[in-house]
VOGU-3710 file (C-alpha; in Angstrom, 3 decimals, decimal comma):
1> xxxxxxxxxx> 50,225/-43,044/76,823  53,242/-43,045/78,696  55,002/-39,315/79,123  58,234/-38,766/80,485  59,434/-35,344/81,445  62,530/-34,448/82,136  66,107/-32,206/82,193  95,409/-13,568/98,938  98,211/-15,498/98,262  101,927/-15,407/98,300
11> xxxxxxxxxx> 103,104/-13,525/95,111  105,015/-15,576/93,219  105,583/-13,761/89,798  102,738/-13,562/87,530  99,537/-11,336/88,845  98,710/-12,540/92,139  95,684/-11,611/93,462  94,664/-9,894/90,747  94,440/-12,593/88,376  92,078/-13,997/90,782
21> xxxxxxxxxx> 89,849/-11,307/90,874  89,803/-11,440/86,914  88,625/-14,579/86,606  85,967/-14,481/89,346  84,526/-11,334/87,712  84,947/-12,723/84,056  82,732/-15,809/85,064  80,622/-13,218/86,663  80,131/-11,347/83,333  79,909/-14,098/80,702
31> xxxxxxxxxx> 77,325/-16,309/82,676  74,898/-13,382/82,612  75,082/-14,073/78,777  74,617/-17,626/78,995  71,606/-17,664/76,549  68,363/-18,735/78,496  67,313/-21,606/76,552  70,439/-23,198/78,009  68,606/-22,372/81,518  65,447/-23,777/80,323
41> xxxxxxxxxx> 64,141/-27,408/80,162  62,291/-27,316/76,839  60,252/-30,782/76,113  58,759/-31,733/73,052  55,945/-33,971/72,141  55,542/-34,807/68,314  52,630/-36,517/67,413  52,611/-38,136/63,882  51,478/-40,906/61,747  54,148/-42,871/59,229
51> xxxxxxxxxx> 51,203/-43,093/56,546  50,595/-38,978/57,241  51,536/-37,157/53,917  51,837/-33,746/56,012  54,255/-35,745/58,904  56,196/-36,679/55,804  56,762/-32,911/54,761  57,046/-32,158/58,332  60,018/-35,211/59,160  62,561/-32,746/58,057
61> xxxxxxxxxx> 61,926/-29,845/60,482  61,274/-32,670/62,813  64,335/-33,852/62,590  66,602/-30,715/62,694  64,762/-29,391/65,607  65,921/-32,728/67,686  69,227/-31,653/67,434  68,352/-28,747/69,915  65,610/-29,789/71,807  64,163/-33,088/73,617
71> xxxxxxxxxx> 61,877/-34,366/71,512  59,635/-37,198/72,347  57,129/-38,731/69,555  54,152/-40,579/69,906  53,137/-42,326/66,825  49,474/-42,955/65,762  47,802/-45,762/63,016  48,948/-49,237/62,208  52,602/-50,225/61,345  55,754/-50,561/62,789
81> xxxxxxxxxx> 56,852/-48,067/64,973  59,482/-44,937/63,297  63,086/-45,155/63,928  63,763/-41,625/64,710  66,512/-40,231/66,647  64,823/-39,938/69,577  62,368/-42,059/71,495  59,239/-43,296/69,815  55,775/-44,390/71,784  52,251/-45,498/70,981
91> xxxxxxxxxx> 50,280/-42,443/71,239  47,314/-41,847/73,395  44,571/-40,824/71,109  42,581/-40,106/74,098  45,140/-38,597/75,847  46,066/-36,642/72,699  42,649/-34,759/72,414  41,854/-33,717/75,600  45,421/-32,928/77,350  47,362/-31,382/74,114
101> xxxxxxxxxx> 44,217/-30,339/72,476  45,068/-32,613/69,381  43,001/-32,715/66,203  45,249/-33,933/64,033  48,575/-35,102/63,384  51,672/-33,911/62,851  51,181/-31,674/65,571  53,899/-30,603/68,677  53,146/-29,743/72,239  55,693/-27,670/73,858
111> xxxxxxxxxx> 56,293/-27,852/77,590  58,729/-25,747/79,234  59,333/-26,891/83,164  57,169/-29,538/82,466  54,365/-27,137/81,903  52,329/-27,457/78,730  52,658/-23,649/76,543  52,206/-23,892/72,886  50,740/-26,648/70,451  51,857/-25,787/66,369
121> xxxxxxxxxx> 49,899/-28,303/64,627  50,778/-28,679/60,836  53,281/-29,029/58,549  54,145/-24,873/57,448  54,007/-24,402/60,992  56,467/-26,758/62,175  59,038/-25,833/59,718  58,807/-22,662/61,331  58,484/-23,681/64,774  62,396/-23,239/66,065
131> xxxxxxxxxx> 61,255/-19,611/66,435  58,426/-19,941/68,245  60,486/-22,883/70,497  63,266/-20,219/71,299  61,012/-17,589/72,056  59,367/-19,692/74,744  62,731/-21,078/75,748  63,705/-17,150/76,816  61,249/-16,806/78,804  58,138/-15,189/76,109
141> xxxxxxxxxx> 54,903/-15,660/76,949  51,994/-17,058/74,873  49,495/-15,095/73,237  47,099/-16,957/75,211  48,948/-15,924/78,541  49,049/-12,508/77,387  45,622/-12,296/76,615  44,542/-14,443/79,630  46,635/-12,299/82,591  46,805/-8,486/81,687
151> xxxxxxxxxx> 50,641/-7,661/81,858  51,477/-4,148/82,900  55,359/-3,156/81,838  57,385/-4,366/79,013  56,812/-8,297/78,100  57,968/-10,871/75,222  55,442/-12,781/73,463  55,518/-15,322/70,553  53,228/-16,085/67,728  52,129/-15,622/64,321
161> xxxxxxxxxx> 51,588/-12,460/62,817  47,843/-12,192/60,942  46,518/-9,239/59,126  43,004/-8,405/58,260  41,397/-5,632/55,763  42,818/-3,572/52,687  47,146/-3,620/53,316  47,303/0,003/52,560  44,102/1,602/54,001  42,931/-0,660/56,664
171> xxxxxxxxxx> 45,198/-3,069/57,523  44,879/-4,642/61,131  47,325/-6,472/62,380  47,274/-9,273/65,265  49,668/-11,405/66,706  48,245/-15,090/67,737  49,170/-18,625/68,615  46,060/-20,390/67,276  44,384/-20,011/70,115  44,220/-16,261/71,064
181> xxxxxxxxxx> 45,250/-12,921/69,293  45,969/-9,741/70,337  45,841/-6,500/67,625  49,660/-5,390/67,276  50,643/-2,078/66,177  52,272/-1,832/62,802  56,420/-1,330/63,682  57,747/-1,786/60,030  56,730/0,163/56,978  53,810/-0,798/54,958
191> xxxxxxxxxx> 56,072/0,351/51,991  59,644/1,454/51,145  62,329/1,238/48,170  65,433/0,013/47,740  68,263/1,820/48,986  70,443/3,742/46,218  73,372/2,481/48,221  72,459/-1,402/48,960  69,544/-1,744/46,561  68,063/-3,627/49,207
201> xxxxxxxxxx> 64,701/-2,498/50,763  64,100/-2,665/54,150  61,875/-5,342/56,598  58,211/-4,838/55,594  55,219/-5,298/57,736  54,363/-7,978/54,764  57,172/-10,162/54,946  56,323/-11,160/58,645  52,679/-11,828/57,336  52,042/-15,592/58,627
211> xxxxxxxxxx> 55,207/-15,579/59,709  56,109/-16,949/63,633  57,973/-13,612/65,728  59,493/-12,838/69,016  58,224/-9,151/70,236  59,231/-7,290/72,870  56,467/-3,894/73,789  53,603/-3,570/75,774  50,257/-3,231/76,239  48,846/0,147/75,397
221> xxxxxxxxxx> 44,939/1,696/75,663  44,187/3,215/72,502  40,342/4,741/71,211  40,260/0,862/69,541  40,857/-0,411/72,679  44,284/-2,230/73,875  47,199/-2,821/71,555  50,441/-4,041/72,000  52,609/-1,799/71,155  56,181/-3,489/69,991
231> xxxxxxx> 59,546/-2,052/71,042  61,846/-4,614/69,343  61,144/-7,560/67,072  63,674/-10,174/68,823  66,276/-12,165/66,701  65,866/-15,600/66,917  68,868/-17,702/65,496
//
């Protein structure tokens, strides 16, 4: 299987000077918020079948995510090869298994300066996988990086939020990207109402339940042992 990675003067009238010095230190400004997945090669293998019911479901995220990113698919079974808009291969089974960890198809391998991060295998994961992309794409780490390399200071990580135990008495909650998991501590409410004024509740620790986030905290010894302790749940458009 074939991979390819890529990706003073004279014052005339007006402001002189001065308008010179504007623009130099409005470039200055905006480029610092130049969003860093514009900074960041993102590649993306997409391993699928045409006679896969799941790569089916999946086609759609598929497809709207290769309007962002560089996708490149590598296509597995009999038949003729996809038209997709973007470039289709044989794939590798071999290859597949023991590079990308593959089991099974549909199933993505992210790379981010050519280096191999995060595999989301499965259709509900894929259709969720833009966040997970991004998060990676502004420089978050994996779960498996945190968990790997001990990170002192604030960090971002991506991954799916898990819980474990009885929701209101002894609810554990871990953050993982198939792979790894850390324990998280709880930063939304268990519980809440509606607000008289909005009649909308608030964000609920059970709405990001197997649900892909972007966290921003640290690592913090508790009796349990470590727990990463979020600051700020990132926004991920």
């Amino acid at each position: 299987m074939r991979i390819v990675t890529k990706y003073g003067t004279n014052r005339q009238g007006g402001f002189g000077p001065f308008a010179g010095f504007l623009l130099i230190a409005l470039i200055v400004f905006f480029s610092s918020y130049i969003p860093a997945a514009e900074n960041t090669h993102i590649k993306i293998l997409y391993f699928f079948s045409t006679t896969c019911r799941h790569c089916i479901d999946a086609r759609p995220s598929v497809l709207a995510l290769s309007k962002e990113f560089n996708i490149q698919g590598l296509q597995f079974g009999e038949g003729q090869r996809a038209v997709l808009p973007f470039p289709v291969e044989a794939g590798d089974k071999k290859v597949a298994q023991e590079v990308y960890g593959v089991a099974g198809v549909p199933t993505m391998a992210v790379l981010v300066d050519g280096k191999y991060k995060q595999k989301i295998a499965g259709a509900p994961d894929i259709q969720d996988a833009k966040v997970i992309i991004k998060g990676l794409a502004r420089g978050a780490v994996t779960v498996t990086e945190a968990a790997d390399k001990p990170r002192k200071g604030e960090f971002i990580v991506t991954g799916w939020i898990i819980a474990r135990g009885e929701y209101f008495k002894k609810a554990q909650f871990f953050i993982t990207d198939r792979k790894s998991e850390l324990p998280v501590k709880a930063w939304l409410p268990l519980e809440a109402v509606k607000s008289p004024v909005s009649k909308k509740r608030p964000k609920l620790m059970s709405d990001v339940i197997r649900k892909p986030v972007v966290l921003k905290g640290s690592m913090k010894k508790t009796a349990a042992g470590s727990v990463f302790q979020v600051k700020q749940e990132l926004r991920i458009d």
